[in-house]
N, C-alpha and C positions, 0 to 999 in steps of 0.2 A: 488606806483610805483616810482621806484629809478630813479634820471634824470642821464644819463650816460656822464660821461666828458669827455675831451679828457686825454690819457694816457700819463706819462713822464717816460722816461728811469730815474731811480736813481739808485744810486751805491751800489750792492751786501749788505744785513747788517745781523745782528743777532736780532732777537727780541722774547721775548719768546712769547709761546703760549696763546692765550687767548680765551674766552667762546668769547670774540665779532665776531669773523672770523665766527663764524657762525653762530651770528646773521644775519650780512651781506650777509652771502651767503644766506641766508633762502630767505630774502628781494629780491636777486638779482635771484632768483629762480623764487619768486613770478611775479619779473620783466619779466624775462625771456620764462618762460614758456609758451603753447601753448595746443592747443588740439594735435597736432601733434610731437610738439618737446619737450623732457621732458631733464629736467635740471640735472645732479649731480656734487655737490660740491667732488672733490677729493683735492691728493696735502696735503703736510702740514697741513695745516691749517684745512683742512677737519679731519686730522690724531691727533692733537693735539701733532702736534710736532711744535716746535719752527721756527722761516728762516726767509726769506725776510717779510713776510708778506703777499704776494701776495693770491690772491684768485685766485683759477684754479676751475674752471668749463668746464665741458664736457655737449657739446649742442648737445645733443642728437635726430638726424633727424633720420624717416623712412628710407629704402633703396630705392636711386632715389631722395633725397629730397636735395640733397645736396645747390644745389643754392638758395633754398625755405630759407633754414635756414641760408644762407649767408647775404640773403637781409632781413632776419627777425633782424637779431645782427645790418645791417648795418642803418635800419630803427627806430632803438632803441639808436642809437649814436655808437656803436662801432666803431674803426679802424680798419685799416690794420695793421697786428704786426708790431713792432717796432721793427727789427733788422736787421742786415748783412746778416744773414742767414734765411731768413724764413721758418716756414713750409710749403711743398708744395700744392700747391691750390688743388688737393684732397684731404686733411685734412687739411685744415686752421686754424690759432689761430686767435684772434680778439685780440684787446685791447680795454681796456678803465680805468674809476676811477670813483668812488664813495664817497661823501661824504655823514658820518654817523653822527649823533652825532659830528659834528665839526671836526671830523678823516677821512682825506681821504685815498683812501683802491682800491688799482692797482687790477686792473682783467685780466686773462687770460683766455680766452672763447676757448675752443679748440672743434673745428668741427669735431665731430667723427659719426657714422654712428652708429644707436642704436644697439646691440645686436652683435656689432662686435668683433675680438677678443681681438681688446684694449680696447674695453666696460667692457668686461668681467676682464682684466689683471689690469685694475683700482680699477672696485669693490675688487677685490681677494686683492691686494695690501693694500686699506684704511683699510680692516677687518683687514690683518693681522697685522699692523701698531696699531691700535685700539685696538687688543687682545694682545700685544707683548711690553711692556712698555720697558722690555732690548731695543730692536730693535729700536724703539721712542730715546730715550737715546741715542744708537749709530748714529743713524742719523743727531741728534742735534749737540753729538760731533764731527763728521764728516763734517759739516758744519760750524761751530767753527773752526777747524783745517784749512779748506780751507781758511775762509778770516785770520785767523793768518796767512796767506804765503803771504798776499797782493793781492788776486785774489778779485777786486771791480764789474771787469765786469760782467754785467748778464750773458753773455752767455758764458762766461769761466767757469763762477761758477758755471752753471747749466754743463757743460763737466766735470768737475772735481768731481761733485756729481753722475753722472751717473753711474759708478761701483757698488756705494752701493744699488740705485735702482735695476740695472740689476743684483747683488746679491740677492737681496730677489726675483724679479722675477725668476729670473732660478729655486730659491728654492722652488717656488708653484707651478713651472710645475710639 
């Protein structure tokens, strides 16, 4: 069982891809999970694409469970995100950090509702990211481009990357 730290904003970087993202996430999976709330690693790093580095997990609650699994991440050490803009408290993101092997490793726990249709637009998106190494590539360099212009902030950077997302989305509907 992973002890969960407290989370630090750090500034937007490039890092390439590595098999450890998920190891980590497997761990923090294990950490994670429930009889009732099931875990999936998405995001980058679940894709084996390059970025911050960040591990994004989707906490997976029954319908109705929502508070169940707020106070399950917050019992576990999670935070409240760390931004200007949050997500809104029916869908919450958590934060926290983990250290692996002397590597510490930011999380983003996003509270999603199991079976729903960003349940669903997450899996569709890791497969295609996973089957589609061109699209991984482009990703990479699209993120590359972005901090080349000087955008450090997360949540700039994460606005500035949202196109290409919502490109591949639109293109699996």
């Amino acid at each position: 069982m992973l002890n969960i730290l407290p989370y630090e904003t750090i500034p937007a970087r490039f890092l390439p891809w590595s098999a450890c993202y998920l190891e980590v996430a497997e761990q923090l999976i294990q950490t994670i999970r429930t009889d009732e709330i099931e875990v999936l690693h998405f995001g980058s790093t679940a894709a084996k694409v390059g970025g911050k580095g960040i591990i994004d997990l989707s906490i997976l609650y029954p319908t109705g469970q929502l508070s169940k699994a707020v106070q399950h991440l917050a019992a576990l050490g999670f935070q409240d995100q760390v931004s200007a803009q949050p997500f809104p408290v029916h869908r919450p993101r958590k934060d926290g950090a983990v250290i692996v092997k002397g590597v510490r490793y930011l999380i983003h726990a996003h509270v999603i509702e199991l079976n729903s249709e960003e349940h669903h637009k997450q899996l569709a998106y890791k497969r295609y990211l996973l089957e589609t190494p061109t699209a991984r590539e482009q990703y990479e360099n699209t993120k590359k481009q972005i901090l080349s212009q000087g955008i450090e902030k997360q949540e700039a950077y994460g606005q500035q990357k949202a196109p290409f997302v919502k490109a591949i989305l639109a293109q699996l509907n």
